[in-house]
VEXDREN-2710 file (C-alpha; in Angstrom, 1 decimal):
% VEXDREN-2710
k/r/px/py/pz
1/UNK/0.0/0.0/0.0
2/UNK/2.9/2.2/1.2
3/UNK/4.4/1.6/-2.1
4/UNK/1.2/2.3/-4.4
5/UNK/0.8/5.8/-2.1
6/UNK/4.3/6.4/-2.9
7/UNK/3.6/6.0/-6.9
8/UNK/0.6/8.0/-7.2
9/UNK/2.8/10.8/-5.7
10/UNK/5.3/10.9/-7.7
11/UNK/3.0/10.4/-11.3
12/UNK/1.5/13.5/-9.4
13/UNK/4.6/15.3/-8.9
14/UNK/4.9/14.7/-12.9
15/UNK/2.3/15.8/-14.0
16/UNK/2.4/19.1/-12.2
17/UNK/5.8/19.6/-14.2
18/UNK/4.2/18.8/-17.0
19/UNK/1.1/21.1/-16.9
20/UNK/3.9/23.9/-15.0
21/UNK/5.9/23.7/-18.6
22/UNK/2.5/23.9/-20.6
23/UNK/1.9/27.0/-19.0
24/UNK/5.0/28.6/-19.5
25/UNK/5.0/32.1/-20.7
26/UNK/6.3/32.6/-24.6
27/UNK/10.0/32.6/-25.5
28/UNK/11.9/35.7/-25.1
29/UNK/14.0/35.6/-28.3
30/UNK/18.0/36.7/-27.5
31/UNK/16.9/39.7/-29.8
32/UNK/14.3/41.1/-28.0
33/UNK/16.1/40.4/-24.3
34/UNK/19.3/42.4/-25.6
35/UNK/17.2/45.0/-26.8
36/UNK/15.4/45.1/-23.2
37/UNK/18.7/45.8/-21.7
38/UNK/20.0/48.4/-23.8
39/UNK/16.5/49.9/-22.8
40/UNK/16.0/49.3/-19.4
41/UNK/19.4/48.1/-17.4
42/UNK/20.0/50.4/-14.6
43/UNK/24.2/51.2/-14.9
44/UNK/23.5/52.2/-18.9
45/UNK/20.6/54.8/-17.5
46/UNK/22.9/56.2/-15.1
47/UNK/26.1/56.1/-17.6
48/UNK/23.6/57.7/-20.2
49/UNK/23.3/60.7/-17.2
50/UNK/27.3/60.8/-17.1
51/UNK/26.9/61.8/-20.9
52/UNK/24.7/64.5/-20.0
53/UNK/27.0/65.9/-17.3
54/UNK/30.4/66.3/-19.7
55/UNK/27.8/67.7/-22.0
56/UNK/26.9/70.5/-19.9
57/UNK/30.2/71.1/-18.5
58/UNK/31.5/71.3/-22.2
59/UNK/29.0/73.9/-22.9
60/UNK/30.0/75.9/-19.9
61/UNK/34.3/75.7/-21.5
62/UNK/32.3/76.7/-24.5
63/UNK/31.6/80.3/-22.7
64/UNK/34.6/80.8/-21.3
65/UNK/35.6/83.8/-23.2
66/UNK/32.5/85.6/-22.6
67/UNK/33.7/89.1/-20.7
68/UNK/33.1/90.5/-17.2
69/UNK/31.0/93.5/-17.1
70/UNK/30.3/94.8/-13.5
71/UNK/27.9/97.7/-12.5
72/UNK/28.6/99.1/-8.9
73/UNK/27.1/102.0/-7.0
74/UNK/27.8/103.4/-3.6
75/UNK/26.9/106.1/-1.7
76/UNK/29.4/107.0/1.3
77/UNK/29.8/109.0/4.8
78/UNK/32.7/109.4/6.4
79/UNK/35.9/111.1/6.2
80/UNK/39.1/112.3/4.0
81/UNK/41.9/112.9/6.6
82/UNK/44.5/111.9/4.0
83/UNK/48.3/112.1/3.4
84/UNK/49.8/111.8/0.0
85/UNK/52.3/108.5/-0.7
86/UNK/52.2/105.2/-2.7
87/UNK/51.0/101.9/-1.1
88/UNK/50.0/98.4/-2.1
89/UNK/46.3/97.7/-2.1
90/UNK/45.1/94.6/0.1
91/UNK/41.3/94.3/-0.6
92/UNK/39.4/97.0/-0.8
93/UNK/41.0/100.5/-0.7
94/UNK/38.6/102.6/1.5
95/UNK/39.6/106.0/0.4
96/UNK/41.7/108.2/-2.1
97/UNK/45.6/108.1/-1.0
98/UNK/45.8/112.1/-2.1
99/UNK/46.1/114.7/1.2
100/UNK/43.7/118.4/0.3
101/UNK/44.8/119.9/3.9
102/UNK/48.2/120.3/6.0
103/UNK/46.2/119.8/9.3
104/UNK/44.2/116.9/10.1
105/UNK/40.5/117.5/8.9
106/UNK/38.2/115.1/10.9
107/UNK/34.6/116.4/9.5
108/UNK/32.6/114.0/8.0
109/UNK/31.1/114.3/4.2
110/UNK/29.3/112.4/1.9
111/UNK/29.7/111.0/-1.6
112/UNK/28.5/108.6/-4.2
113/UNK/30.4/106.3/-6.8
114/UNK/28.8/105.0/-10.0
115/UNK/30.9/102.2/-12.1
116/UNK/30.9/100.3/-15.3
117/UNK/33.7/98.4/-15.6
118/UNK/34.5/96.0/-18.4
119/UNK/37.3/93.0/-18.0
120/UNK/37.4/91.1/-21.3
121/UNK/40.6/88.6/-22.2
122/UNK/40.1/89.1/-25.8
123/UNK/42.8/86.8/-26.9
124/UNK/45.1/84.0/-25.3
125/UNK/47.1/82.6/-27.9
126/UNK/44.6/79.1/-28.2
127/UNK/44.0/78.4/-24.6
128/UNK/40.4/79.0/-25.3
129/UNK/40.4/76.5/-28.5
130/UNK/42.0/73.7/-26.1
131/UNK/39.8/74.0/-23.2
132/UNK/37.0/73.2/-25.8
133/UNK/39.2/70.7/-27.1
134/UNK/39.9/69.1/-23.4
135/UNK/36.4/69.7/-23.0
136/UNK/35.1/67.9/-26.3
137/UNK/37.3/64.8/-25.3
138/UNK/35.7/64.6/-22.1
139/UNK/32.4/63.8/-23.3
140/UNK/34.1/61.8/-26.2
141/UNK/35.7/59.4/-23.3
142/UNK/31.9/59.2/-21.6
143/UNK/30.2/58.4/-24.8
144/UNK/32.5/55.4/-25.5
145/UNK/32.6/54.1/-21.8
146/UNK/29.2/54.5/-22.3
147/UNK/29.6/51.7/-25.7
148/UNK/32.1/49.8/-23.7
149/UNK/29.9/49.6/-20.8
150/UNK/26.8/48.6/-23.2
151/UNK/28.7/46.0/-25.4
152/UNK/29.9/44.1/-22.2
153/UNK/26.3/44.3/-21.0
154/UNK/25.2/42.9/-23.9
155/UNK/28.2/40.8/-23.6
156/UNK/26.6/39.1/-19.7
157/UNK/23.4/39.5/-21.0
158/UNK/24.2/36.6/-24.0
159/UNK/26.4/34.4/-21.4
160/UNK/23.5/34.5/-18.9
161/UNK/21.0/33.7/-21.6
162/UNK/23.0/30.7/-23.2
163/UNK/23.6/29.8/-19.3
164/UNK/19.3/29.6/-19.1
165/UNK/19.5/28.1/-22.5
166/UNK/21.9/25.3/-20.5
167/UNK/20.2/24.6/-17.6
168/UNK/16.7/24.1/-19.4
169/UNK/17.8/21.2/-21.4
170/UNK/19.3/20.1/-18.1
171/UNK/15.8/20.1/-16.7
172/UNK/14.8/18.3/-19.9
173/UNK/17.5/15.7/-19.1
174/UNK/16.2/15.5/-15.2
175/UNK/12.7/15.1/-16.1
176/UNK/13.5/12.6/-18.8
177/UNK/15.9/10.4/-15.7
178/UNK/12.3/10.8/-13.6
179/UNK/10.4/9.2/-16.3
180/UNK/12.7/6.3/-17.0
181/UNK/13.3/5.9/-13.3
182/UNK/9.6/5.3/-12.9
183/UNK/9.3/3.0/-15.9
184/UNK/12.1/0.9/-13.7
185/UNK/10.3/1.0/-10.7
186/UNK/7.1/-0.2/-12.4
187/UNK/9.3/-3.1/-14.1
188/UNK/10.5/-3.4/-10.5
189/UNK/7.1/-3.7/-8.6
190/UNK/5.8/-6.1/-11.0
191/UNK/8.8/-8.8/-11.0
192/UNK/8.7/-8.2/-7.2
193/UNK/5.0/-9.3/-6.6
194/UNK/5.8/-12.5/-9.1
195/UNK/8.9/-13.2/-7.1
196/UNK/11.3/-12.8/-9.9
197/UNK/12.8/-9.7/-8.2
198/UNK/13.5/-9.2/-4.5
199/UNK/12.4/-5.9/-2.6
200/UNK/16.1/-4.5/-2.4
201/UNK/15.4/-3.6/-6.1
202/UNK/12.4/-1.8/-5.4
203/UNK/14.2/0.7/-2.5
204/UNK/17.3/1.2/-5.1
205/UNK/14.8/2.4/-7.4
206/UNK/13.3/4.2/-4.8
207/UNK/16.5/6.2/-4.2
208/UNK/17.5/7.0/-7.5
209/UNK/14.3/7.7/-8.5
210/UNK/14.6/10.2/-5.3
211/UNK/17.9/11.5/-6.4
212/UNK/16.5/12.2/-9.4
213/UNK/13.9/14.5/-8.3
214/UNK/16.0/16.3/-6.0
215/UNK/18.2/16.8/-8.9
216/UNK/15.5/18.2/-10.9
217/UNK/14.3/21.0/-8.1
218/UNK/18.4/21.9/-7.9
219/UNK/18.5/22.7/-11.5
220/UNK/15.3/25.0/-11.5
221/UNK/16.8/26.7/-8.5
222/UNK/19.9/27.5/-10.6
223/UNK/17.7/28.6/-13.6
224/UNK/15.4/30.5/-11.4
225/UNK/18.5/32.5/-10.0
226/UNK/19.9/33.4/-14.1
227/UNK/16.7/34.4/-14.5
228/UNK/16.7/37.1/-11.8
229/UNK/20.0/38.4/-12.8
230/UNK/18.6/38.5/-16.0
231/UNK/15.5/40.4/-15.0
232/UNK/17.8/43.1/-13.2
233/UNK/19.5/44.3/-16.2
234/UNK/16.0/44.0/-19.0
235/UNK/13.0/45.1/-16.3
236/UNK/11.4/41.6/-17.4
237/UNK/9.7/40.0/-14.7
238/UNK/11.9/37.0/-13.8
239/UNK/9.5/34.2/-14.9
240/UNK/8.6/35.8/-17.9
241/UNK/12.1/35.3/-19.1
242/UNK/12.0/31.6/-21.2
243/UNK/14.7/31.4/-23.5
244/UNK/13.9/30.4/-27.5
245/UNK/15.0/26.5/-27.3
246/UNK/15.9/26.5/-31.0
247/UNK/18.8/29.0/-30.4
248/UNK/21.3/26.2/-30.3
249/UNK/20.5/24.3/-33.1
250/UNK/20.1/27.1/-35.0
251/UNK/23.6/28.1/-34.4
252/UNK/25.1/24.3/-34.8
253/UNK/23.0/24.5/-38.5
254/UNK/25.1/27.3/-39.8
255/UNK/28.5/25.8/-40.7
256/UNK/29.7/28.6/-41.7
257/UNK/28.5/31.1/-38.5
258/UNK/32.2/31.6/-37.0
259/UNK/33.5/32.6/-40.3
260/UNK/33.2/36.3/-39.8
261/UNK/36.3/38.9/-40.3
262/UNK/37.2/40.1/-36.8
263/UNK/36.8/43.6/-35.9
264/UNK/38.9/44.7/-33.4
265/UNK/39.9/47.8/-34.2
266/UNK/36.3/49.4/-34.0
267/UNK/36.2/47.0/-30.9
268/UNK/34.1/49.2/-28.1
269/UNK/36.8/48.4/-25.6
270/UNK/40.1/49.5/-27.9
271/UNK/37.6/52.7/-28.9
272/UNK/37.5/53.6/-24.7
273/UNK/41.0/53.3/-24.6
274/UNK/41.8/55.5/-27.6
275/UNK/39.6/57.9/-26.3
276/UNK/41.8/57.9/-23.1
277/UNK/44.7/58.3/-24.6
278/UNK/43.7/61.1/-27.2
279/UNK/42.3/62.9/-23.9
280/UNK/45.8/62.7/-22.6
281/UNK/46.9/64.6/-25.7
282/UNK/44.5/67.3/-25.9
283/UNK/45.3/67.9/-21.7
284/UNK/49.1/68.2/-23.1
285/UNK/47.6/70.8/-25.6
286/UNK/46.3/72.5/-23.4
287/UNK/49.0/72.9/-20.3
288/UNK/51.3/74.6/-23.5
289/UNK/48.2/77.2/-23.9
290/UNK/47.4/77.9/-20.2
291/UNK/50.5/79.9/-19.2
292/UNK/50.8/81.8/-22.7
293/UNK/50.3/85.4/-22.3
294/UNK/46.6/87.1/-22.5
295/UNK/45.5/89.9/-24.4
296/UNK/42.4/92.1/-22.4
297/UNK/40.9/94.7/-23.1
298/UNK/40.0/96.9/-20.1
299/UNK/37.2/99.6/-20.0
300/UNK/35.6/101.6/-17.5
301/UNK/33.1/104.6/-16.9
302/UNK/32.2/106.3/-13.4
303/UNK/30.5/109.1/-12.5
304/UNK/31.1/110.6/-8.8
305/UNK/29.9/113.1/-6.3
306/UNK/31.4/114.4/-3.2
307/UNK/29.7/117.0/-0.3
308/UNK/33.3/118.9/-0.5
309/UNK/33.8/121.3/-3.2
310/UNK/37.0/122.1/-5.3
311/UNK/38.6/124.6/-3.0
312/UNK/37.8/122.1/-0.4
313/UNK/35.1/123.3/1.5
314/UNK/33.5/120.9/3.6
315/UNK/29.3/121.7/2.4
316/UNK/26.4/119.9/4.0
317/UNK/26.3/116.1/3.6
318/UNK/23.3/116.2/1.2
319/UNK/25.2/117.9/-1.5
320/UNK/27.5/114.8/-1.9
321/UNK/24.7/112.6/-3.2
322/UNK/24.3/113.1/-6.9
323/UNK/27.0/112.8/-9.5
324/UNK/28.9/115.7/-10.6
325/UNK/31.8/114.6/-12.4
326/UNK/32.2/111.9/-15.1
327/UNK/34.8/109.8/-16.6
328/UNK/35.8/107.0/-19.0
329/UNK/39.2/104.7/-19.2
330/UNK/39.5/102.6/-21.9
331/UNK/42.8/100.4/-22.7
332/UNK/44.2/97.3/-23.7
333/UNK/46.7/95.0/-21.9
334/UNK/48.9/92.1/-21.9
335/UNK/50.3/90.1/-18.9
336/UNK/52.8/87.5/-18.9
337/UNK/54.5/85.2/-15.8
338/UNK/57.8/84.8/-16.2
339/UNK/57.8/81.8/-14.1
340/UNK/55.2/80.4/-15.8
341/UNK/57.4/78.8/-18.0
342/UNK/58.7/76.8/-15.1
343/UNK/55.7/75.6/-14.4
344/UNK/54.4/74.4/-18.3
345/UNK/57.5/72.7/-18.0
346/UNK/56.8/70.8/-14.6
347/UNK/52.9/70.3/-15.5
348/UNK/53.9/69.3/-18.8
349/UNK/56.0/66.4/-17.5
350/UNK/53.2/65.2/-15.4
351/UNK/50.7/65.3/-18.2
352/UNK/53.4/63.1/-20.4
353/UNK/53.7/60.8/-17.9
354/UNK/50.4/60.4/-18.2
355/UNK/49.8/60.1/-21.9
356/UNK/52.2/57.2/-21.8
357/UNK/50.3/55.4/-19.4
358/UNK/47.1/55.7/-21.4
359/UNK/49.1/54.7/-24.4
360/UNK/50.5/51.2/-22.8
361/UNK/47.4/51.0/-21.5
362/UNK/45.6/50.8/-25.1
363/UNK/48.5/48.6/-25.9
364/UNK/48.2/46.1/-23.7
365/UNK/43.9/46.1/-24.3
366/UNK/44.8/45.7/-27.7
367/UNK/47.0/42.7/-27.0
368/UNK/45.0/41.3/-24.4
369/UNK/41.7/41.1/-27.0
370/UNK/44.4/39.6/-29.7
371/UNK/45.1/36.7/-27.1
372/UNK/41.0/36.4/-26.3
373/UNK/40.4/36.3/-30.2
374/UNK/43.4/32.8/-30.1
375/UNK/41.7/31.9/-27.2
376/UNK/38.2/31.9/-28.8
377/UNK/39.3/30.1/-32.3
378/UNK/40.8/27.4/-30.0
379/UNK/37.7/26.8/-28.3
380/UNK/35.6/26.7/-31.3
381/UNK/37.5/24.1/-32.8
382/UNK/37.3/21.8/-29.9
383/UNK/33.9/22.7/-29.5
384/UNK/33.2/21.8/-33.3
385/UNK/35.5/18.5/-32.3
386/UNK/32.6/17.7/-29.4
387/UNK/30.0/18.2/-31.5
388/UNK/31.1/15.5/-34.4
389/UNK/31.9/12.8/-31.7
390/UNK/29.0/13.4/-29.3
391/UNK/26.0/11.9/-31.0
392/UNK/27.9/8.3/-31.0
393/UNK/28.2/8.5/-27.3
394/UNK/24.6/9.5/-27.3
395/UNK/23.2/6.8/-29.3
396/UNK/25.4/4.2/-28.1
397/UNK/24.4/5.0/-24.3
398/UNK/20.7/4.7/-25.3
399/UNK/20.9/1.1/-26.9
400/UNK/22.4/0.4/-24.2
401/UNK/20.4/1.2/-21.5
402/UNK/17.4/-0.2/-23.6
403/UNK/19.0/-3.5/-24.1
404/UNK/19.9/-3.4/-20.0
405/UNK/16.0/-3.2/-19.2
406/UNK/15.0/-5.6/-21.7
407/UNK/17.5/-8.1/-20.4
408/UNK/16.7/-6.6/-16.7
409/UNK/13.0/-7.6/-17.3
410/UNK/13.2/-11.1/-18.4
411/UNK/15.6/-11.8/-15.5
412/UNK/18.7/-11.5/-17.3
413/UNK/20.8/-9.1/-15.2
414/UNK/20.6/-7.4/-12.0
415/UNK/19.3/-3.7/-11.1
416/UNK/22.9/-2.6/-10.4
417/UNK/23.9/-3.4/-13.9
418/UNK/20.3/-1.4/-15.3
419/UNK/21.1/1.8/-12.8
420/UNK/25.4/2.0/-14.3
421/UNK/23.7/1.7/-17.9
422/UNK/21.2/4.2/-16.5
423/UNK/23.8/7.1/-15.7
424/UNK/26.1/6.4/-18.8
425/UNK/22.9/7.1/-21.1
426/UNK/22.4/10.3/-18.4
427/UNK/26.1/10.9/-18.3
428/UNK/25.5/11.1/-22.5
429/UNK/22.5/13.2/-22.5
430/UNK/24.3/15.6/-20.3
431/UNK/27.5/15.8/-22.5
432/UNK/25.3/16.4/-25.4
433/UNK/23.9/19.0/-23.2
434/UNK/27.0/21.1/-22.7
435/UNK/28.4/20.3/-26.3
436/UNK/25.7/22.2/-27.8
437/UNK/26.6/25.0/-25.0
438/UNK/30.3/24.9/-25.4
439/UNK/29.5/25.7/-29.3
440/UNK/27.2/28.3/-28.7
441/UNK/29.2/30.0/-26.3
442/UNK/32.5/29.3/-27.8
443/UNK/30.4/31.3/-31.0
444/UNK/29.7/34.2/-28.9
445/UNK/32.5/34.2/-26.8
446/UNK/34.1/34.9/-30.5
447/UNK/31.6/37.2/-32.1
448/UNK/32.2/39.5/-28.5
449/UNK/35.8/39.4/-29.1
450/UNK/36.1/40.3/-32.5
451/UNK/33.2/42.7/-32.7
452/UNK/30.9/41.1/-34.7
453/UNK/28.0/40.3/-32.4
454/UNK/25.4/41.6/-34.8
455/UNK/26.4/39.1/-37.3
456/UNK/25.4/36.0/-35.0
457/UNK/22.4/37.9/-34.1
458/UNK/21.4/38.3/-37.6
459/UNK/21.4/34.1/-37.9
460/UNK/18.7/33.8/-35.3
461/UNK/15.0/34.7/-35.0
END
């Protein structure tokens, strides 16, 4: 009874597999899932704002050479107790340096100041044209870490979905062990109540037939988790995300899909680096501009009035409010540091240093994504190797295990020799499995290293 109970749970167990995978939502094709991502994943959003930011700081370089024109007014008491004599100005200079009296006047009086004043560095000998140029290169190098960032995106996005692609025929292979598990432990109950088989076979049926399912509910853990981290980056809800099953084959029926002409030079990570690098440059460029001289052109206009008079006569405060005297001061100037040329030549030397590291830096990318491309034809020949030799293990490990439970039912071997036949056919299936896998992601692994991920894409659906 025990052992009927125990049946009917597990044919139920089956079926609600089977009626769960009936139900399953419509294939996401790799297409539409990449396109997801390039809408929707949360670091290309927030590198997309990073664009925006180098944007608007290049727009505000871009103005650097617009002029200062300042408008002041003040209107004054106090007093004028001056002596004549040169000084150097710190801050502001509170009164004229001129003396109008050989005693010390303490009376107060009253004036007012009106100013215009215009500070304008006409000309700088290109430091203007390579701040926009430093400037420009900055959002250059956020655009293509932007790319870079998007391409190995799209890059996880592919490994993660060939990973789902993986683990679903796995499931495939665990449900499949279920079934044949069960059709042994039905052969099994039936010798055992005709006394052909003893119990022991029916508890070691029992227990792989166990294993099995507990196999089954690790694997669609493990696809349940890919499918998270996929729905992270796309905004899919996680169970939404079914993979297109024909993917695979698809990709093992073009002989000819890994023939494509690499692209690395266009390759979004060598284009980051050059950006880098031709930053560096433009920053060198511009430390020779900023300590040339500067051209400015300075002009002024003021109007003033003061409560003591030209024969300085000290009148009633209210005369001083209201402008009696105007002038105007217009010139052009040029300044130069002498010692700025010591310091070009010490930031100069830093900036170098600098534009060699970026240099070696895009060097060694370069030579790093030459070794990946090796890398990548190497494992699609051995994973085009796999794929000729695996359907022999395949079909041999399924006569096998068929011939093992005829002989098994008409008493002609034992279960332990049914259950080793058992895993070499499971053993196959799984091979098979990660064959197809190998090649499809040995194919990708490729395509992203040379550049030419479109091209794959354009095989499937």
């Amino acid at each position: 009874m025990f052992i009927i109970k125990r049946c009917l749970f597990i044919w139920l167990l089956l079926l609600a597999a089977i009626n769960t995978y009936a139900q399953q939502p419509p294939p996401v094709t790799l297409k539409e899932l990449l396109n997801k991502v390039d809408q929707k994943a949360p670091q290309l959003l927030t590198d997309s704002a990073a664009i925006l930011i180098r944007l608007a700081q290049a727009t505000e370089v871009h103005n650097n050479w617009l002029p200062n024109l300042k408008l002041n007014y003040q209107a004054d008491i106090g007093t004028s107790n001056n002596t004549t004599g040169p000084y150097f100005g710190f801050g502001i200079i509170p009164s004229s340096s001129g003396g109008i009296h050989n005693t010390s006047v303490t009376t107060a009086l009253s004036d007012n100041l009106g100013i215009a004043a215009l500070d304008w560095e006409v000309y700088n000998f290109g430091k203007y044209a390579a701040q926009n140029r430093v400037a420009n290169s900055d959002v250059t190098v956020e655009q293509n870490q932007y790319a870079e960032s998007k391409y190995d995106l799209r890059a996880f996005t592919i490994g993660n979905y060939l990973q789902l692609l993986r683990l679903q025929d796995f499931m495939g292979i665990q449900y499949r062990d279920i079934q044949r598990t069960q059709e042994i432990l039905r052969s099994i109950m039936s010798l055992a109540k005709s006394g052909v088989r003893p119990g022991v076979d029916t508890s070691i049926a029992q227990a792989e037939l166990s294993k099995a399912r507990l196999n089954y509910i690790e694997v669609n853990n493990q696809l349940k988790q890919v499918q998270l981290q996929l729905s992270a980056v796309s905004g899919y809800p996680y169970q939404s995300i079914v993979p297109d099953t024909t993917v695979e084959m698809t990709l093992i029926g073009q002989p000819a899909a890994y023939l494509f002409p690499a692209d690395t030079s266009n390759h979004p990570l060598i284009n980051f680096y050059k950006s880098l690098y031709q930053n560096s440059l433009e920053r060198e460029n511009l430390v020779k501009k900023l300590y040339n001289p500067t051209i400015s052109l300075e002009a002024a206009a003021w109007d003033r009035g003061s409560s003591v008079d030209a024969n300085g006569q000290y009148n009633s405060l209210s005369s001083g409010y209201g402008f009696q005297r105007g002038n105007y001061l217009v010139g052009v100037g040029i300044s130069y540091n002498l010692f700025d040329l010591k310091r070009r030549q010490l930031k100069l030397r830093t900036q170098k240093a600098g534009s060699d590291y970026a240099y070696k830096k895009l060097q060694e990318q370069q030579q790093l994504l030459n070794i990946s491309a090796s890398q990548a034809d190497v494992e699609m020949e051995t994973a085009l190797n796999r794929l000729k030799e695996i359907p022999n293990q395949l079909k041999a490990a399924n006569d096998g295990y068929r011939q093992k439970l005829s002989l098994y039912r008409n008493g002609l071997t034992d279960i332990v020799e049914l259950d080793a036949a058992l895993n070499i056919l499971y053993r196959a299936e799984t091979d098979y499995m990660q064959a197809k896998y190998d090649y499809s992601n040995a194919l990708f692994q490729k395509a992203i290293t040379e550049n030419q991920v479109n091209s794959i894409l354009n095989l499937l659906k």
